[in-house]
C-alpha positions in Angstrom: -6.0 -31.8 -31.3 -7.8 -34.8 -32.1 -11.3 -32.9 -32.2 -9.5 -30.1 -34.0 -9.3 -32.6 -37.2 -13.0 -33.8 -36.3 -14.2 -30.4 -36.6 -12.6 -29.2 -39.5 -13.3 -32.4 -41.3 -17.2 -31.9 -41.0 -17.1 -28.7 -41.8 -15.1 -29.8 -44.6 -18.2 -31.7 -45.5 -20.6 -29.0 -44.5 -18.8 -26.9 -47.3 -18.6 -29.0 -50.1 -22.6 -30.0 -49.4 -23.4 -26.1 -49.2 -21.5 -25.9 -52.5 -23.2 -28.6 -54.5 -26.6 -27.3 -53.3 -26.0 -24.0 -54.2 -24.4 -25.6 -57.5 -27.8 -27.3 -58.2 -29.8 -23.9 -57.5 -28.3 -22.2 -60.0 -28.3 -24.7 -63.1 -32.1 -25.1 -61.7 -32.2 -21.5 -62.2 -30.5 -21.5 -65.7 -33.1 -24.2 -66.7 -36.2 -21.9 -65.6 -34.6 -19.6 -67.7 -34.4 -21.4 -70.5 -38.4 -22.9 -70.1 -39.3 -19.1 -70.2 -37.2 -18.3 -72.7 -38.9 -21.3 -74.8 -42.1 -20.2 -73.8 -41.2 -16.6 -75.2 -40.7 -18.2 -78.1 -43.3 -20.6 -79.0 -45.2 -16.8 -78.1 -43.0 -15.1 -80.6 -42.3 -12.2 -78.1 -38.1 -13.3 -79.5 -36.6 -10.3 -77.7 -37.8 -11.5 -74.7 -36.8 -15.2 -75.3 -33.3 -14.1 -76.4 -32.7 -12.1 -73.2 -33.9 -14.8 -71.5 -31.4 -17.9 -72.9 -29.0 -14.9 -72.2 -29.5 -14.7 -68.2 -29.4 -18.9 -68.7 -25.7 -18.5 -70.2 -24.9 -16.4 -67.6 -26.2 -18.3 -64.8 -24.3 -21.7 -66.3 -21.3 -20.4 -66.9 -21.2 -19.5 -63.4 -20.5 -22.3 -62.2 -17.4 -24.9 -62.2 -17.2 -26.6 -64.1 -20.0 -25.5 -66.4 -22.6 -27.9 -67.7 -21.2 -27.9 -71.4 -24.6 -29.6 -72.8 -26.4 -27.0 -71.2 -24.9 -24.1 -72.6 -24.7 -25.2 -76.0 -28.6 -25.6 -75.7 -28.7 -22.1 -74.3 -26.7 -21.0 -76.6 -28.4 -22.5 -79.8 -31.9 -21.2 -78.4 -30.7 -17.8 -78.3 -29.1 -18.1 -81.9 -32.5 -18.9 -83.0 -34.1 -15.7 -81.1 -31.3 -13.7 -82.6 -32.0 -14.9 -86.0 -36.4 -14.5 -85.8 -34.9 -10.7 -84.6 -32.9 -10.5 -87.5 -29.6 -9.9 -85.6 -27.9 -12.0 -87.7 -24.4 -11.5 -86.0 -25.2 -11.9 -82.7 -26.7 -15.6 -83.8 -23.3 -16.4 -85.4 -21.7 -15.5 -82.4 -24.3 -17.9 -80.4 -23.7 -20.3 -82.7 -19.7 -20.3 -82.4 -20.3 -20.1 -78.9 -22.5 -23.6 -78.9 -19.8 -25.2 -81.3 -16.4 -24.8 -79.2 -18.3 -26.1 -76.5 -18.2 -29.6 -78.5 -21.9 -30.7 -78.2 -23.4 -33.8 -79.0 -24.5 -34.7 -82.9 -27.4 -33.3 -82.4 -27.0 -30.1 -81.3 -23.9 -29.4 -83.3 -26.3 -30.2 -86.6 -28.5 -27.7 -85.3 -26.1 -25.1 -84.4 -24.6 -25.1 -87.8 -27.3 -25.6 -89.4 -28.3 -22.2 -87.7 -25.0 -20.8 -88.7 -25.7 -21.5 -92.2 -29.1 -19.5 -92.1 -27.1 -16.7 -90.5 -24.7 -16.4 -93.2 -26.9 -16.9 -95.8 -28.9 -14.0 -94.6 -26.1 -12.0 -94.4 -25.5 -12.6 -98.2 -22.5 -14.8 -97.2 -23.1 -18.0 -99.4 -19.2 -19.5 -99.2 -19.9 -19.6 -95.3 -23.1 -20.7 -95.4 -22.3 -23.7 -97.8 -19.2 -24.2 -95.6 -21.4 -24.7 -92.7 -24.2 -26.9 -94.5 -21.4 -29.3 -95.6 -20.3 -29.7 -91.9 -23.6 -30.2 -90.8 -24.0 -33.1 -93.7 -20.4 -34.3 -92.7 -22.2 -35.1 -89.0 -25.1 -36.5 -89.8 -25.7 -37.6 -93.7 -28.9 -38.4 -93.6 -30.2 -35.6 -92.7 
């Protein structure tokens, strides 16, 4: 029974290799997304970009546990998309979606910030003000 253990114990291993590979395939494929997506972007074609940072959400939140960095950077990207598309709502909800994700300073700036251009857009001054002293609450000098 000896050999039993052996067996199971490599394959064990053999599992748990298979599943980090195929864990690094797909946040490699989440990042490819987002490089397109940016390149979209930078090309102004923002439909395509957003759809793009969309298919990298989907692809990181696939896995377990989820790179939280990553998707708030997905996330933010697509806000912006959303916004150049005027789709205000759908960037707030990219926004949120970067923010309860707890991302670094930097990103968290950026996603309000974001979130303040939404509401202001939408004619909604109290949140946008709301959001624009959060973002000066993080990072003062900016």
């Amino acid at each position: 029974n000896g050999l039993g253990s052996q067996y199971s114990g490599h394959a064990d291993d053999q599992l748990r290799g298979d599943i980090l590979d195929s864990s690094t395939a797909v946040l490699n494929m989440a990042d490819q997304a987002r490089s397109i997506g940016n390149k979209y972007l930078k090309e102004k074609e923002f439909s395509a970009a957003a759809h793009s940072y969309e298919v990298a959400c989907m692809l990181a939140n696939s896995l377990k546990p989820f790179p939280k960095t990553e998707m708030a950077t997905f996330h933010c990207n697509c806000a912006l998309a959303c916004q150049e598309l005027g789709r205000f709502g759908d960037a707030i909800n990219e926004c949120h979606a970067a923010l309860v994700l707890s991302p670094p300073k930097h990103l968290a700036v950026k996603a309000l910030y974001r979130l303040a251009v939404s509401h202001a857009s939408l004619n909604n001054a109290f949140e946008a003000r709301r959001c624009l002293r959060r973002c000066l609450k993080l990072d003062p000098l900016n």
